[in-house]
Every structure is written in structure tokens, then in C-alpha cells.
N, C-alpha and C positions, 0 to 999 in steps of 0.2 A: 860732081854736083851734089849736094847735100837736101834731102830730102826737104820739102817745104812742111812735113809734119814736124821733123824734127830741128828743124831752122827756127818753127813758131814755140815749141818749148824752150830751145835755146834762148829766144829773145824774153820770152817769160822769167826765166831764171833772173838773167841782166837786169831785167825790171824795164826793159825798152818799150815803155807802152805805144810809142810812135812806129817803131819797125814791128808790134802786134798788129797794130791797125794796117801797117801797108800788106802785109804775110797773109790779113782777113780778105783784104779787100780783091787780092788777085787768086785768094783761094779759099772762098765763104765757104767751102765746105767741111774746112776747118775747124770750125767753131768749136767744137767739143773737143775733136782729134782724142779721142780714149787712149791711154798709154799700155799696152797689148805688151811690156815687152818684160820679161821674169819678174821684174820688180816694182814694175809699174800700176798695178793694180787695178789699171783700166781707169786711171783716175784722168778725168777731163783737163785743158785749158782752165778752168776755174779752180778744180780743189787744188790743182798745181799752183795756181796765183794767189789763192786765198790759204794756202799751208805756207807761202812764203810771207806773207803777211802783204803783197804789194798793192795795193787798197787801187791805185790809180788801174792798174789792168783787170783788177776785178771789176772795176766801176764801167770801165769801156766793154768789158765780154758780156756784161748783164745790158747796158745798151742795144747792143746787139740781138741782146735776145737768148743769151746762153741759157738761161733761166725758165723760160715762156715754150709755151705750144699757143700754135695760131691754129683755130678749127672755125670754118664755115668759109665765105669769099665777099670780095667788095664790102658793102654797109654792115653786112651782119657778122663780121669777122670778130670770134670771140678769141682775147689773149688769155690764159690759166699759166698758174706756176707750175712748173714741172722742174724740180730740183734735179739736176743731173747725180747717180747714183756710182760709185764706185765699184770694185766686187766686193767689197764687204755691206754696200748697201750706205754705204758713208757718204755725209754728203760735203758741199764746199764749207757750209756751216761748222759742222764738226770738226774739220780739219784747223780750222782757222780758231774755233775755241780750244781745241787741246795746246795747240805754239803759243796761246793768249796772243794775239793780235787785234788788240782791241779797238782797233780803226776799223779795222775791215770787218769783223762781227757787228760794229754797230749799222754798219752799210747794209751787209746781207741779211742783217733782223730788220732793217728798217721797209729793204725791199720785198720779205716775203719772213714776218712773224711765224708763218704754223710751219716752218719748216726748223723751227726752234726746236717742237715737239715732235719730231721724223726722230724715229729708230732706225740703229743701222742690223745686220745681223746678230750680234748678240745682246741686242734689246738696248742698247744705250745711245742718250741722247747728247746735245750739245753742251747740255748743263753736264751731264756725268762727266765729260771728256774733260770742262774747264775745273769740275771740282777737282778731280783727280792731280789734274796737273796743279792745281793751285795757285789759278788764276782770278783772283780774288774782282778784281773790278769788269771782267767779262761774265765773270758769274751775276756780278750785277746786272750786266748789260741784258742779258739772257732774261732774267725774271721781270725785269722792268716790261721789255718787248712781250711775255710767253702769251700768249692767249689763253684765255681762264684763270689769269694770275699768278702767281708767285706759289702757292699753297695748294693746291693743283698740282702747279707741273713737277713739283718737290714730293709728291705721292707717288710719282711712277718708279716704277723698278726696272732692272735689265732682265734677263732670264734667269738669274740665279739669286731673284730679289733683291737685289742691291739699289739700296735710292744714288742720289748724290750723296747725301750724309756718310752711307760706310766709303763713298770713294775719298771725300776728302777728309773723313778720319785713318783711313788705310794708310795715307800717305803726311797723315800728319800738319797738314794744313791749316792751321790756326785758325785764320781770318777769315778761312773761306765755311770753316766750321759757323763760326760767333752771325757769319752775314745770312747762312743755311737756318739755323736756327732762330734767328731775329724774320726770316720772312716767314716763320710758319712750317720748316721740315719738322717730321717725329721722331722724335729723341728714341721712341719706345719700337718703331718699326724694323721687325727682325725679315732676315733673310730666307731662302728656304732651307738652308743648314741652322735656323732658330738662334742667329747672330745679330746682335744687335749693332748701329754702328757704333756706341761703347765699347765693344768686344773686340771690334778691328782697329782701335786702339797703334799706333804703329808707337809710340813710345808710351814711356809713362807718363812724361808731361803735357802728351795728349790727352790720354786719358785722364789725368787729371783738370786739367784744363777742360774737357768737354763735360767731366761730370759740373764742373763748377758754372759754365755757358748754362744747364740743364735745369741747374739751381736755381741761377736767376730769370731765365725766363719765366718759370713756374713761380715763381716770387710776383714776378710782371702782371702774369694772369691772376694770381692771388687778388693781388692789389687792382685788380680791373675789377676783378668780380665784384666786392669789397666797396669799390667806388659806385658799380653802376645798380649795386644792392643801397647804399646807401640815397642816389638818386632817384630811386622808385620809390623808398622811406618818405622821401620828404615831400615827393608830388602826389603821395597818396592822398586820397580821401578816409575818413575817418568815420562812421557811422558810431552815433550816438545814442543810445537808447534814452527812453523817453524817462524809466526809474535814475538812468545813471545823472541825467541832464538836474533832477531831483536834487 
């Protein structure tokens, strides 16, 4: 007989979101089931479904409650998000932004935004995971959802300073560079080894490409200044002295 922990990953893998649900229902103590085993990483029922990208058995375990701590009793029962954590401190978010599955990231930002901005142990977030891997339209997804904005959450670093910026220059990312820099990362922000992400650079046509994205953004802002200098010109008031009026 086959253990019902390892019955309910099984079924996760298959994407059997109908035999998840019957596996919960005659063993809710399930829910999480931490994978304990060399290689598992202690990684929950969720990061398992949400690294596989299966959107529909993530949707049914956060039903459930995967997600939630329930504190008080009857009327006054408060639910709080409590993102189940991996052993690197990683959450189902993370996992699901680095494979770019971008169904199922738009679901787990939609269910709980500040878990966009959770660090795992070496200081990185869901955005680092999706730049790196160069997933261009979850990285979207991520800055749309982050709390405090786009420009904010593109300031934070991992441990050894790294924004998103040197991750998806590292690896040469294009697009995920041009959408980095269009929502407001700094071009100028160095690491703690005094690296900028220009410097990580993974080809030259990165780097050239990013110094030229760098160009025109500052061009952008030129031209903004320029415009809204020109706009306080013409709504000024003008004082006139009473010789000049003369």
C-alpha cells in the first residue's frame, strides 16, 4: 500500500486535481505534506503544484486553505496569509516565477500581493527568480500586482546586492531588461562587489543593447523634464513693474 503522502504528490504531478481533492478529504492533514525526503526540500503540496505550473490544483489547495492561519474561534475568527516556506525559505510564488508560469503567478499575486515582496534565504524575490530566468510577461505580472509599485520593489537587492536588473542582464534577457528599465529599475545601482548591472553584461550584445535601453530612457526623462519645465513657463504669472509697464 502506497503511502497516502506520497499517493497525494503523485496525483499532483499527473495534475489530477479530482483524486487531490478526494487524497484531502480522507486525509486533511495533508494539506501541506512537506517533502522530507534528500531532495525534496521540504517543499509543500503547493510549491510542488505551482513549480509544475498546474494552476487548477493550486486554485483547489489555496481553497482549502494552504495559504491562511485561522487565529481566534466562532464570530471572531481572523484568517492572515501565511505563505508556506520551503528550506531555502522559498515560497510557491517563487517557484512558479522562475518555470514562468504565468497562469498560476497571476492567481498567487492576485491571492496574496506582499508575498510578491517575501525573500527567500539568499535575499531574493519573485521578481529576481522571473528576471533571471527571463520571463518576460511574469515579470510583468509581478510589478503590476507588487505593493508599493513597480519602482520600489525594483530597489530591493538579494544579499550580495543584486537587483533584478544585474539578474536579467547576467543572463542576457532582453526584454526583461527594456520592461526593468521602462518601469523605473537603476541602471546606476551597483552591487556589493561595486558591479553595476552593465558590468554583468552576459554577452556583448547585451551590453550593448542595455547601454542603449539606458540611453533612451534618460532621453525619456530629458524630454519629461523639458515638457513639464516648459508647462510651469507658460502657467506662470509674470510680475510687472510699474517703470517696466512705462
Amino acid at each position: 500500500m502506497i503511502e497516502p503522502s506520497l499517493r497525494l504528490r503523485r496525483a499532483i504531478r499527473a495534475n489530477d486535481a479530482l483524486l487531490v481533492r478526494r487524497i484531502l478529504k480522507s486525509h486533511p492533514h495533508l494539506l501541506h505534506n512537506p517533502d522530507h525526503s534528500p531532495t525534496g526540500d521540504a517543499n509543500s503540496n503547493l510549491h510542488l503544484a505551482a513549480s509544475l505550473g498546474h494552476t487548477s490544483i493550486v486554485q483547489l489547495l489555496l481553497d482549502l486553505g494552504h495559504e491562511t492561519e485561522i487565529s481566534g474561534s466562532g464570530s471572531e475568527k481572523i484568517t492572515t496569509p501565511a505563505p508556506a516556506l520551503n528550506d531555502h525559505h522559498q515560497t510557491a510564488l517563487m517557484l512558479a516565477s522562475a518555470a514562468g508560469h504565468t497562469e498560476t503567478v497571476h492567481l498567487l499575486c492576485e491571492r496574496d500581493p506582499a508575498s510578491i515582496l517575501r525573500q527567500d534565504s539568499r535575499g531574493r524575490d519573485a521578481i529576481m527568480e522571473a528576471s533571471l530566468a527571463g520571463h518576460d510577461t511574469v515579470v510583468q505580472l509581478l510589478l503590476t500586482f507588487a505593493p508599493g509599485g513597480a519602482e520600489a520593489a525594483l530597489a530591493r537587492a538579494d544579499v550580495d546586492g543584486n537587483t533584478a536588473l544585474h539578474f536579467a542582464s547576467s543572463n542576457g534577457n532582453l526584454l526583461v531588461l527594456r520592461t526593468l528599465l521602462a518601469a523605473g529599475a537603476d541602471a546606476g545601482r551597483k552591487n556589493i562587489w561595486s558591479w553595476t548591472a552593465e558590468a554583468y553584461s552576459a554577452t556583448v550584445q547585451a551590453e550593448v543593447y542595455l547601454k542603449g535601453l539606458i540611453a533612451e530612457v534618460e532621453r525619456r526623462k530629458q524630454a519629461w523634464r523639458e515638457a513639464e519645465g516648459a508647462k510651469k513657463g507658460i502657467g506662470g504669472v509674470r510680475v510687472v513693474e510699474d517703470n517696466e509697464a512705462d
